[in-house]
N, C-alpha and C positions, 0 to 999 in steps of 0.2 A: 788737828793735823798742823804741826809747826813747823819755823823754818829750822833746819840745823844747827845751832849757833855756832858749828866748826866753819859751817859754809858762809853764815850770817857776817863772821867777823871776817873773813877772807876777801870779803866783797866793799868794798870802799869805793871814794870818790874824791877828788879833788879840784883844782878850781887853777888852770895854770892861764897865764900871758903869754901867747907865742907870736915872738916877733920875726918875719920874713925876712930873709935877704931878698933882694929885687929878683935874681933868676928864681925864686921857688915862687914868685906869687901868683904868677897866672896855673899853677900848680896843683891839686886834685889833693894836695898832702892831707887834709883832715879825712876827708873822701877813702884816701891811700889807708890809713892808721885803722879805723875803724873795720877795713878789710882786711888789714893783714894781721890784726890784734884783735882779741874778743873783749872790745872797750865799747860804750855809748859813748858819742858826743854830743851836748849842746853845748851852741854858741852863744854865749850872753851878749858879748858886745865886742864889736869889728869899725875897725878903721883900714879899708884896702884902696891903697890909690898908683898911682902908674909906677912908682919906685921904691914905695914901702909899706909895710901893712902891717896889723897889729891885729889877733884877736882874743880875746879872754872866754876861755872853753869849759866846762864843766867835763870833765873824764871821768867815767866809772866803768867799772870794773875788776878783776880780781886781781891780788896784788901784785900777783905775777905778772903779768897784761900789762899792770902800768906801768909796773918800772920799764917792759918791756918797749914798751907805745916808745915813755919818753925819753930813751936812749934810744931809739930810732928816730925821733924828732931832732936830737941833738946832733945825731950820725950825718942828718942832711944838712947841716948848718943854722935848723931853726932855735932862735935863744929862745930857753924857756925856763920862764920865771915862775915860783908859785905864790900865789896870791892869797890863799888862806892856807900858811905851816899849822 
């Protein structure tokens, strides 16, 4: 029993830098994303301090999801860079 490779290649991952404006940081936004989009996130590596914050994320999910996620990220003011094109 295998996976479907229609589903297999639909299902991807990426690796982006999102960086806070100071009002989202005390914010739920990874939290938010993961509920309102059918994405996984891990956090590789976080820099959050009283006026600005960085974290570099792992997002997987289908592709539709992600573009989704990260035009909602965008929508809130968060930049977001991706770290492996």
């Amino acid at each position: 029993m295998g996976i479907d490779n229609d589903v297999a290649n639909a299902y991807d991952g990426i690796e982006v830098k999102l960086t806070f404006p100071n009002d989202l940081i005390v914010k739920p936004i990874i939290y938010e994303m993961a509920t309102l989009y059918d994405v996984v996130t891990n956090i590789l590596r976080a820099n959050v301090g009283i006026d600005q914050g960085w974290v570099v994320l792992e997002i997987s999910g289908i592709n539709s999801e992600l573009d989704k996620a990260l035009f909602w990220l965008h929508s809130l003011g968060v930049h977001v860079d991706l770290t492996n094109p």
